[in-house]
C-alpha positions in Angstrom: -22.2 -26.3 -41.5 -18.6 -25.8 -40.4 -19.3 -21.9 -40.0 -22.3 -22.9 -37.4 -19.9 -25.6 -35.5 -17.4 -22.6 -35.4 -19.8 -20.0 -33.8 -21.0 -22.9 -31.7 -17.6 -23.2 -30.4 -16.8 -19.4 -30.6 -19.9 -18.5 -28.2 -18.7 -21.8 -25.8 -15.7 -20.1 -25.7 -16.7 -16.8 -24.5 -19.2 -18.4 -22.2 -16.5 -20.4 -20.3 -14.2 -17.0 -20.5 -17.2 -14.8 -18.7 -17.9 -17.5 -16.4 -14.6 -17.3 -15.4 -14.2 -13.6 -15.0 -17.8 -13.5 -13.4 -16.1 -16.2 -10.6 -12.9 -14.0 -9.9 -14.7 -11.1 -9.5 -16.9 -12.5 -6.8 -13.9 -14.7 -5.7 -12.1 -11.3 -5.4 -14.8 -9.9 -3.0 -15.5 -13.7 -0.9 -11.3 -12.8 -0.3 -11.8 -9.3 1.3 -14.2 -10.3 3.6 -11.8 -13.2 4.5 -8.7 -10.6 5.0 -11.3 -8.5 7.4 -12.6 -11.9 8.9 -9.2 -12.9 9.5 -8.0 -10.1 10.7 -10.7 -10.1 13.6 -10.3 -13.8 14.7 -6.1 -12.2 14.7 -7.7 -10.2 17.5 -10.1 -12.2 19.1 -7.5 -14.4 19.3 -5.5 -12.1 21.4 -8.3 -11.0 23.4 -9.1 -14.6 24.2 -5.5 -14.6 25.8 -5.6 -11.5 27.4 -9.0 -12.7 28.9 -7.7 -15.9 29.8 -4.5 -14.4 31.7 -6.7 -11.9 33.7 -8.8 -14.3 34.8 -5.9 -16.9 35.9 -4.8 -14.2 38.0 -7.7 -13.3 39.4 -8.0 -9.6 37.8 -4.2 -8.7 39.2 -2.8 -9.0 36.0 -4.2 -8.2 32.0 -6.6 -5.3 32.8 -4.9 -2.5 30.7 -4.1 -5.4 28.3 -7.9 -6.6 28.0 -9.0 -3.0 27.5 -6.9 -2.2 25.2 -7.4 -5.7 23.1 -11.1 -5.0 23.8 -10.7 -2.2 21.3 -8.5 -3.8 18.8 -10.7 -6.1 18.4 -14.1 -3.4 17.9 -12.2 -2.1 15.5 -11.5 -4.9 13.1 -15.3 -5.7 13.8 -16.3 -2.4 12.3 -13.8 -3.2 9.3 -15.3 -6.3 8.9 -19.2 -4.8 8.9 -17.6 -1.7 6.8 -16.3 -4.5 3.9 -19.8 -6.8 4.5 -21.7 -3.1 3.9 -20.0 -2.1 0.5 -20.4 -5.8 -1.2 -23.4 -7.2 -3.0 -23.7 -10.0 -0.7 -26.1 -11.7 -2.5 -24.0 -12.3 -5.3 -21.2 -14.0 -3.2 -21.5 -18.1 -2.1 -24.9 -18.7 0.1 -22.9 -21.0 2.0 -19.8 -19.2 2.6 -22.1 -15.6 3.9 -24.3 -18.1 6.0 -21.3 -19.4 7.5 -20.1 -15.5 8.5 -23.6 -14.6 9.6 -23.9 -17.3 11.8 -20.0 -16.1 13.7 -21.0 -12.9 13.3 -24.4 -14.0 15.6 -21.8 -15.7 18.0 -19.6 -12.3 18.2 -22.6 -10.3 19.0 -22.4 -12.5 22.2 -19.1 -10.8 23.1 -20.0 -7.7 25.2 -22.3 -10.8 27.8 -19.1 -12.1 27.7 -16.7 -9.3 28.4 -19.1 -8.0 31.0 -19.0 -12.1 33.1 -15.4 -11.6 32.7 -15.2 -8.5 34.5 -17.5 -9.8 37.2 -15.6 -12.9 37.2 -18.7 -14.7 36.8 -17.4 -17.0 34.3 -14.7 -19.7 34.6 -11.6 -19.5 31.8 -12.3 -22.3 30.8 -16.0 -21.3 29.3 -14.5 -18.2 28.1 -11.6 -19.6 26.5 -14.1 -22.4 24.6 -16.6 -18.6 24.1 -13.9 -17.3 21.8 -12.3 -20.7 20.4 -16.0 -21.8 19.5 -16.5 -18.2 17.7 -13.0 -18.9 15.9 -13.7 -21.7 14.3 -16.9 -20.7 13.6 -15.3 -17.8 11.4 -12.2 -19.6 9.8 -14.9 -22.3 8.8 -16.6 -19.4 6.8 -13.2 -18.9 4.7 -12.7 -22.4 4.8 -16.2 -22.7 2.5 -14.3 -21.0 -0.3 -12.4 -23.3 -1.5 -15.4 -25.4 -2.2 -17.2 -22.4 -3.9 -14.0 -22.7 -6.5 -13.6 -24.4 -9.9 -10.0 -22.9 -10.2 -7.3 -26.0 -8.5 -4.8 -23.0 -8.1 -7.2 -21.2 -6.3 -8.2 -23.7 -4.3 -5.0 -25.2 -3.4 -3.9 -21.6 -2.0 -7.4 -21.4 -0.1 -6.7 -24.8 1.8 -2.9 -23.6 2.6 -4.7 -20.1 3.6 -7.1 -21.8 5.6 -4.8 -24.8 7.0 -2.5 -22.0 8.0 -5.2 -20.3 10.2 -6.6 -23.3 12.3 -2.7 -24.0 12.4 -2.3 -20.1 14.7 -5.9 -21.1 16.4 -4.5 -24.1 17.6 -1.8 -22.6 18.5 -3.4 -20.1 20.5 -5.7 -22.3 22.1 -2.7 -24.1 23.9 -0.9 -20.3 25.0 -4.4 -19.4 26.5 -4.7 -22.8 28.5 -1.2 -22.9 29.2 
């Protein structure tokens, strides 16, 4: 009997360890696609104030800027669809990849957006709440992760991680008003 309560506990024990390891490894993926989703919001964050500073001064001011931000930002896009392309996304948190698809619906408003701005035939202050809305939308998608965890190291530095960000959205909010 004490043999069977041993491989009992034996094959517990590896069940909990594989769990484990099966989490990180799809923690370790959820993680790149936050680095490539906050790496974007990084530059739709500075597209948001390029936009907003153009349009305060009434196209005078920004335009290189914008067009060059307008760039950045397509590129860290195409990073971010790159990453989303070479992961099983199926395997990673339902909630946290419905959180992405639905900012990545909202960023596939962006050229309307860019092209109103242009034509000044939208105000700064919808386009400022356009990209604000789109950035919260996205650093609520890493924000999910730290629900998805059972590890309280992990999801301490997830909340930090994430606190951090709507710490530099906030903060860029206020410079684009300002």
């Amino acid at each position: 009997i004490q043999t069977v309560e041993l491989l009992d506990q034996i094959i517990i024990s590896v069940g909990e360890k594989n769990s484990l390891v099966n989490e990180s490894r799809l923690l370790k993926q959820s993680l790149e696609l936050s680095v490539n989703v906050s790496a974007l919001v990084h530059e739709t964050q500075k597209e948001r104030g390029a936009t907003a500073g153009f349009l305060g001064s009434k196209g005078t001011k920004f335009s290189a800027t914008l067009q060059e931000q307008k760039s950045s930002t397509d590129v860290k896009y195409q990073e971010l669809k790159r990453t989303m392309q070479s992961i099983e996304l199926s395997e990673l948190p339902k909630k946290f990849i419905s959180e992405l698809q639905n900012s990545l619906r909202t960023f596939d408003d962006i050229s309307n957006v860019r092209s109103k701005v242009q034509s000044f035939t939208i105000s700064k202050k919808d386009a400022i709440a356009y990209y604000t809305g789109m950035n919260g939308s996205f650093l609520d998608s890493i924000a999910v992760l730290a629900h998805e965890s059972t590890q309280e190291a992990v999801i301490k530095d997830l909340n930090s991680y994430v606190n951090f960000l709507y710490s530099k959205e906030r903060a860029g909010v206020e410079r684009a008003v300002g």
